[in-house]
C-alpha positions as a printed NumPy array, in Angstrom:
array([[ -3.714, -23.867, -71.348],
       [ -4.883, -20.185, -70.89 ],
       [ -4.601, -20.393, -67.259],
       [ -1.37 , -19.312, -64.927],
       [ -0.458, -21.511, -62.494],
       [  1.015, -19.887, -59.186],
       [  2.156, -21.887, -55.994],
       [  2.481, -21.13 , -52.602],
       [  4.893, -23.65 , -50.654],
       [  7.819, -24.088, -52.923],
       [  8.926, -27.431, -51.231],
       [  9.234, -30.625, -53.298],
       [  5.737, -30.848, -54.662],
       [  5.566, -27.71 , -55.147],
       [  8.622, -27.185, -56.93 ],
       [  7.836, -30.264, -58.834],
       [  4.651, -29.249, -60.026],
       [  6.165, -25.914, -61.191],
       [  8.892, -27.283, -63.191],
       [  6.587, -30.187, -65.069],
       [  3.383, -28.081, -65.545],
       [  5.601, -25.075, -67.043],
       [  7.087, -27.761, -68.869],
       [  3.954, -29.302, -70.41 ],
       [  3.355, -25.645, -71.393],
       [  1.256, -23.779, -68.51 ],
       [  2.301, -20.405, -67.578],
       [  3.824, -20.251, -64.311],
       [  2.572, -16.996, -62.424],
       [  3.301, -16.467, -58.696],
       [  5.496, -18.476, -56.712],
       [  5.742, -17.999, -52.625],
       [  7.481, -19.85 , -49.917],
       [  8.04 , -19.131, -46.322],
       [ 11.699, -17.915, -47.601],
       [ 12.193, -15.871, -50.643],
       [ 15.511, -18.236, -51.136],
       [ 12.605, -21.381, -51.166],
       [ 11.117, -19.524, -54.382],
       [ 13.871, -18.21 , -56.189],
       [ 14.749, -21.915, -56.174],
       [ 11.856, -23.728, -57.69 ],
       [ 12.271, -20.356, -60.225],
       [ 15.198, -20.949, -61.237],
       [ 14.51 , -24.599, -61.751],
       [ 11.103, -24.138, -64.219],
       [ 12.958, -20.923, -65.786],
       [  9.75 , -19.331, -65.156],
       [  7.563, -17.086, -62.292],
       [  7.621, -14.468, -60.184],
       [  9.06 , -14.309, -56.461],
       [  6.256, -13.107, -54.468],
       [  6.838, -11.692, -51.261],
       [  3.756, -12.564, -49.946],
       [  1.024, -15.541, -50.691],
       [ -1.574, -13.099, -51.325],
       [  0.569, -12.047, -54.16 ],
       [  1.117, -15.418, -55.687],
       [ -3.046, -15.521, -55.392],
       [ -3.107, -12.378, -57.708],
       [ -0.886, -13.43 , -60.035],
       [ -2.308, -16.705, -60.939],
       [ -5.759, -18.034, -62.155],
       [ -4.765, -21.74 , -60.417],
       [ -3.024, -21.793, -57.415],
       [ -1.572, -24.652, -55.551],
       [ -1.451, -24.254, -51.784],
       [  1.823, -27.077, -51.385],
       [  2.246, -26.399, -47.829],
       [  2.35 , -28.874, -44.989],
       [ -1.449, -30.524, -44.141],
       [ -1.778, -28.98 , -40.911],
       [ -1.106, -24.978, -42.23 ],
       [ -3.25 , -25.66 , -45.438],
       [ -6.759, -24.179, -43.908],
       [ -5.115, -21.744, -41.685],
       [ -3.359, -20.19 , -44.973],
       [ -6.502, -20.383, -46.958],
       [ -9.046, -18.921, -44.263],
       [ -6.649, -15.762, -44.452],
       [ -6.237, -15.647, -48.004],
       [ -9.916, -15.035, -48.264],
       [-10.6  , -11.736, -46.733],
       [ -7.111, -10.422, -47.776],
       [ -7.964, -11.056, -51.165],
       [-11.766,  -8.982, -49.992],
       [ -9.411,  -5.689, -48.826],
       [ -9.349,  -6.807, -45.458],
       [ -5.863,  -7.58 , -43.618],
       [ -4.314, -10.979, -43.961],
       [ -2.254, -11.683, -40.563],
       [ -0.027, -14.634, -39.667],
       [  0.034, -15.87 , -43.079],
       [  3.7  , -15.393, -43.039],
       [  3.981, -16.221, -39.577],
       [  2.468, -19.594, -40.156],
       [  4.862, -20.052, -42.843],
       [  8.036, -19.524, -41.061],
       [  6.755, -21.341, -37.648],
       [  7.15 , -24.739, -40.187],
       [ 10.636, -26.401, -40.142],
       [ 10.695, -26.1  , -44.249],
       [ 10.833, -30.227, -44.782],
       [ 10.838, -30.028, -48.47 ],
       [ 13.496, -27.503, -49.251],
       [ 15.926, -27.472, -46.566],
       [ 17.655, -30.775, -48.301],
       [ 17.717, -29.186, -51.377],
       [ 21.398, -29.035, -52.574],
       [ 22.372, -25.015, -52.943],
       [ 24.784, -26.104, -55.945],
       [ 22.337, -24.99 , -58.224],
       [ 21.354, -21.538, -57.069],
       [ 24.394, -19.966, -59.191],
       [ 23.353, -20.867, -62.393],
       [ 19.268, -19.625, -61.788],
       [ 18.418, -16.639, -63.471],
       [ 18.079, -13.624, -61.169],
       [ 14.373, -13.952, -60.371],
       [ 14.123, -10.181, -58.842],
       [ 15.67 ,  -8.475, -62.12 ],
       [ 13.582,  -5.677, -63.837],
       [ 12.539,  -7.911, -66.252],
       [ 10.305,  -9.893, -64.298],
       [  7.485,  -7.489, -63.223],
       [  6.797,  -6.61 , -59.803],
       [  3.736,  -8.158, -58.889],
       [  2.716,  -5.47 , -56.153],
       [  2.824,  -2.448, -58.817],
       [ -0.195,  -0.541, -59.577],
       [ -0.649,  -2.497, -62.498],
       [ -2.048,  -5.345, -60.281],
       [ -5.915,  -5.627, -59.141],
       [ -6.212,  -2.92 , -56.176],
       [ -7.   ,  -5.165, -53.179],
       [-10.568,  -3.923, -52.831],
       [-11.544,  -4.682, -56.167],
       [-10.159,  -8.126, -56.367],
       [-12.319, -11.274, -56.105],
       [-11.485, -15.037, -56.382],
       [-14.25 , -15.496, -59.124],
       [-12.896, -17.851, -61.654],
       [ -9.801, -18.865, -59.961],
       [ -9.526, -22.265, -58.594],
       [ -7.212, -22.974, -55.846],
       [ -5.952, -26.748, -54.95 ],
       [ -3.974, -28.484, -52.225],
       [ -1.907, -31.692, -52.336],
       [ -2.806, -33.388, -48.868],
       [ -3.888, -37.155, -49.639],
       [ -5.876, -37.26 , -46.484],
       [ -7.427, -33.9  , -46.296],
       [-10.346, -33.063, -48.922],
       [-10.78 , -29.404, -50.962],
       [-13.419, -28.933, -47.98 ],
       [-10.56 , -27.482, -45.85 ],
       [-10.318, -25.055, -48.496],
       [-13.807, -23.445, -48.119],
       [-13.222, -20.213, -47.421],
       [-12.053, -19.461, -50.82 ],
       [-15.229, -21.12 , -52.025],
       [-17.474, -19.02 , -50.191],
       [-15.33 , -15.551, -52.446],
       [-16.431, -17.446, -55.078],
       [-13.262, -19.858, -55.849],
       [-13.436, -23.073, -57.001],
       [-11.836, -25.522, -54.9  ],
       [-10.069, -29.484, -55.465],
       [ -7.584, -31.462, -54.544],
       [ -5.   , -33.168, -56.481],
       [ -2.606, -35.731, -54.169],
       [ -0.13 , -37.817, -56.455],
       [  0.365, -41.465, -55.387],
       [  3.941, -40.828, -55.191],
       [  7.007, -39.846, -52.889],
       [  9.002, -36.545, -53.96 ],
       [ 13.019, -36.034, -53.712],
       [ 14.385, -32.288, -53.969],
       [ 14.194, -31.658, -57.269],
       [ 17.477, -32.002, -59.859],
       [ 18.249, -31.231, -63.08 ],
       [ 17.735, -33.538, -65.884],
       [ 15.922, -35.918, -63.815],
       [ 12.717, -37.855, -65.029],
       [  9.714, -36.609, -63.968],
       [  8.179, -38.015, -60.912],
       [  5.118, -37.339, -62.932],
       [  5.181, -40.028, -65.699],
       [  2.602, -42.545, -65.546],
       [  1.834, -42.534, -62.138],
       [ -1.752, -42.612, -60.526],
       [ -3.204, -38.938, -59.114],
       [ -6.163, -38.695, -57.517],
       [ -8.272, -35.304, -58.311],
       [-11.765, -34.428, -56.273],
       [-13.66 , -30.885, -55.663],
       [-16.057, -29.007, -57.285],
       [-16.913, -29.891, -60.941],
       [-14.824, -27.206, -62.682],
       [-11.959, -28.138, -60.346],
       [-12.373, -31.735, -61.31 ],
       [-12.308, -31.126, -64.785],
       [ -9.514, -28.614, -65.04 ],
       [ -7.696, -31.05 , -62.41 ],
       [ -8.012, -33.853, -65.148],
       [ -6.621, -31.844, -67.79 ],
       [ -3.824, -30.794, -65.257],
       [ -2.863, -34.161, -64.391],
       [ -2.911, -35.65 , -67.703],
       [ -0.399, -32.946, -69.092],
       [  1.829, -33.961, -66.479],
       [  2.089, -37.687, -67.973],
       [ -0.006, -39.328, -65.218],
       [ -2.926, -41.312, -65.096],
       [ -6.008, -38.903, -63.78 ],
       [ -9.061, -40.502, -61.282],
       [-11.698, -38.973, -59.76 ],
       [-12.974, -39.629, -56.1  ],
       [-16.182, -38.216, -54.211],
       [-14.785, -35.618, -51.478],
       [-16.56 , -37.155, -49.15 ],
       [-14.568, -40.217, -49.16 ],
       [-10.877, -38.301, -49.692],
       [ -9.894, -39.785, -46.129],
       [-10.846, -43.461, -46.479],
       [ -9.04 , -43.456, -49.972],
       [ -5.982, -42.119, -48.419],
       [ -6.355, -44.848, -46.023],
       [ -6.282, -47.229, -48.287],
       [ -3.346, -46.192, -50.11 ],
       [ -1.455, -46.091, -46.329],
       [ -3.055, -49.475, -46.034],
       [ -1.117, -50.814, -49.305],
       [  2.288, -49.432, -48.694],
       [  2.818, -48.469, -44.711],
       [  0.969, -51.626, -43.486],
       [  2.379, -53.533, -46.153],
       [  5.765, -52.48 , -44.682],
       [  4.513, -53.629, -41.306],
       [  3.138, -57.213, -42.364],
       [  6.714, -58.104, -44.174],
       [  8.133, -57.029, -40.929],
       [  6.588, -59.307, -39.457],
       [  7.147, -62.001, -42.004],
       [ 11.339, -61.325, -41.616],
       [ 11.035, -61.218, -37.71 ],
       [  9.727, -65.074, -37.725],
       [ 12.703, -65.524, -39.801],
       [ 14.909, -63.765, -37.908],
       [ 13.552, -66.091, -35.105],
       [ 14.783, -68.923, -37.115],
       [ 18.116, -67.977, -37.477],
       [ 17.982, -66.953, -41.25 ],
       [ 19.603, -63.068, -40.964],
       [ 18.102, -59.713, -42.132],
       [ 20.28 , -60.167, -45.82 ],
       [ 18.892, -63.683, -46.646],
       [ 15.641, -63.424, -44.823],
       [ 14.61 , -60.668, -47.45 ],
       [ 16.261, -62.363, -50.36 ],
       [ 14.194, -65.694, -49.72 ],
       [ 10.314, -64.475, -49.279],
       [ 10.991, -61.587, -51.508],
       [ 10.196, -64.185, -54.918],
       [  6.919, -64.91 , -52.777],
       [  6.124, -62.14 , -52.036],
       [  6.379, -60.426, -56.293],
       [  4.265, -63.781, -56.552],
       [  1.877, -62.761, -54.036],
       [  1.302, -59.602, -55.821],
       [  0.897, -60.702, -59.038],
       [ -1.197, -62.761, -58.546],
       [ -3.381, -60.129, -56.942],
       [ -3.152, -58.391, -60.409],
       [ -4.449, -61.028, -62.131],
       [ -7.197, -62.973, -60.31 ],
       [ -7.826, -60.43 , -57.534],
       [ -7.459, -60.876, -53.758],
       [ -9.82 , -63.855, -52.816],
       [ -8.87 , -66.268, -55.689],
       [ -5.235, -65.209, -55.045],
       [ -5.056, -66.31 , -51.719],
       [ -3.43 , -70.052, -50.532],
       [ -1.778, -71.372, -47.545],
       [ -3.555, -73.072, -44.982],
       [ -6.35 , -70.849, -43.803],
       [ -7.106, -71.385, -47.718],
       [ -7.373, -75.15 , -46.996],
       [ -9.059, -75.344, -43.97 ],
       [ -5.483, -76.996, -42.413],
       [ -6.609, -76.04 , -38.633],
       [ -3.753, -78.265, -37.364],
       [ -0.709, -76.443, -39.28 ],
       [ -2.896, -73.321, -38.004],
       [ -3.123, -74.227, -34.51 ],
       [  0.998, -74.926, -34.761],
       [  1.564, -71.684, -35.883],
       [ -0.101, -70.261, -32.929],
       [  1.382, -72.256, -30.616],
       [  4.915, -71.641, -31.857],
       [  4.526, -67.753, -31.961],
       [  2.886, -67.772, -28.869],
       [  6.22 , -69.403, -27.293],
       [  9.038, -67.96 , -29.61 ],
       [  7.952, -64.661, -30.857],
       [  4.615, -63.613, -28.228],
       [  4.809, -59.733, -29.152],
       [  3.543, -61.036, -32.403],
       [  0.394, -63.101, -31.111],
       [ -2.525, -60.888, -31.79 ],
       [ -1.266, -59.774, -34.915],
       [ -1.249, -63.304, -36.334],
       [ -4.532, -64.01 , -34.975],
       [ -6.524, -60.868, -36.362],
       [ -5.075, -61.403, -39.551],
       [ -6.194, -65.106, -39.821],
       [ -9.667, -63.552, -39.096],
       [ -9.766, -61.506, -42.01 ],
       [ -8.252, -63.991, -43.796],
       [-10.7  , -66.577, -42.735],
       [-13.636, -63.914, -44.32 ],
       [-11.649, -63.51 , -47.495],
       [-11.22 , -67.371, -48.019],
       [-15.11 , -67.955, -47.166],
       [-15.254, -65.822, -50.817],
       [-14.239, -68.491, -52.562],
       [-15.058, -71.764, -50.435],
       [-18.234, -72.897, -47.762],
       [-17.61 , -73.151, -44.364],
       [-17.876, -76.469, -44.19 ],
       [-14.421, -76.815, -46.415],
       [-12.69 , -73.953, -44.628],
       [-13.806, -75.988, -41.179],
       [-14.909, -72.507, -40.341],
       [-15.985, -73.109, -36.443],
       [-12.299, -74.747, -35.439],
       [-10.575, -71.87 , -36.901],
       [-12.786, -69.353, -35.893],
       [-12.322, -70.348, -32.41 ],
       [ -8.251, -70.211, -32.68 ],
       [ -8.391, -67.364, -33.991],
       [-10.089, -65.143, -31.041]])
């Protein structure tokens, strides 16, 4: 663990991944946030870092740095990153910073500032002395810079490839909370994906491991349809139980005891899943070939709950495909529900 980890965007994940990797034992180099109050935060919380006053600062001070911004200021904060850190000027970098409402931190509870350690004491060194790199002789060489986006890849970080960074991503299958003390880590045995260039895979591995999760590797050229399919399997998941309580709405069951009585079926559902994987999982009466009970349903949304039509219909077509998996079409009676399903 020779290698200092610094952070610019002290917001949830940010402040997360300081605390837990300078727990597991990483040294915790420059931290940066669109306020200084942001970072002395997320210091105070890991005991550890520097305040940096600017992100090329937090870039000097670390060998891995996490850019934990929002997705959409990632690549405008790396492109100027790169020729500040080549003695040429870095503008806006700030600016972008501060034009962001600060999502991650703003909900953080202040309670806790009193009892952090006073980051800009004398004892923590200044990290724009003369004992840091002059800005003309630094270079990226060796360091190895990472965002957290799920649907962006490390390409967005190419300019500090081309100084001669290596470049990943690392994007946790998890939702962050401000950060509290004593709390578990968000960490602990969840799935994190990591993809980039082969040093930043590997050192992304060993990252992800200390932190208690469970590492896999992806090709960066399919970052975006893996992030789809994680919004696939939670958001739309979200969307198709909607659906599922609005038809018993419909039927006069309310919100409290709707939920209570498919929610058996639907841990069922899932584990199920688990064990014998989607096609052999699935039942009902697309399953059975039942075209009648199908053709009901249709007929009965159609009349009672229309805004809710098409939606039934294109998922009994992909149903239909998964079920031909496991049965002919002659079973299925493939052509009669094909046809009610268009």
């Amino acid at each position: 663990m020779g290698q200092t980890i610094s952070i610019i965007g002290c917001g949830r994940v940010g402040t997360a991944l300081a605390v837990f990797l300078s727990r597991a034992g990483y040294a915790l180099g420059g931290l940066y946030s669109r306020t200084p109050a942001s970072s002395e935060k997320t210091a105070g919380a890991a005991g550890a870092g520097y305040v940096c006053t600017t992100a090329l600062g937090a870039v000097k001070a670390g060998g891995i740095i996490f850019i934990t911004t929002p997705d959409n200021i990632i690549e405008q904060i790396c492109g100027e990153l790169a020729p500040a850190v080549n003695g040429e000027p870095a503008h806006g970098i700030r600016a972008h910073l501060s034009a962001m409402p600060d999502a991650h931190t703003s909900v953080m509870p202040d309670a806790h500032t009193s009892a952090m350690p006073d980051v800009h004491t004398s004892a923590i060194p200044d990290i724009h002395t003369s004992a840091m790199p002059d800005a003309h002789a630094f270079n990226m060489e060796g360091k190895i810079f990472y965002h957290c986006s799920g649907a962006l890849s490390s390409a967005i970080l190419g300019a500090t490839s081309a100084r001669g960074a290596w470049t990943g991503s690392i994007h946790p299958l998890q939702s962050f909370v401000p950060h509290e003390p004593g709390r578990p880590s968000p960490f602990n045995n969840i799935n994190i994906s990591v993809e980039g260039d082969p040093e930043a895979v590997k050192t992304g591995l060993e990252l992800i491991e200390s932190l208690g999760a469970k590492p896999f590797s992806i090709p960066t050229d399919f970052k975006t349809l893996y992030h789809a399919s994680a919004v696939a399997a939670s958001n739309y998941l979200v969307t198709l139980e909607d659906f599922a309580l609005h038809l018993l709405k419909k039927a006069g069951i309310s919100s409290e005891k709707a939920y209570e009585i498919l929610e058996p079926l639907i841990q069922g559902t899932l584990d199920n899943i688990k064990k014998q994987g989607t096609a052999r999982a699935l039942t009902g009466p697309v399953a059975r070939g039942d075209v009648e009970i199908v053709e009901r349903h249709i007929r009965d949304i159609d009349c009672k709950a229309p805004f809710f039509s098409d939606f039934y219909k294109i998922m009994g077509r992909y149903t239909l495909e998964l079920a031909r998996q496991e049965k002919g079409k002659e079973q299925l009676r493939f052509g009669e529900m094909e046809r009610l399903f268009r």
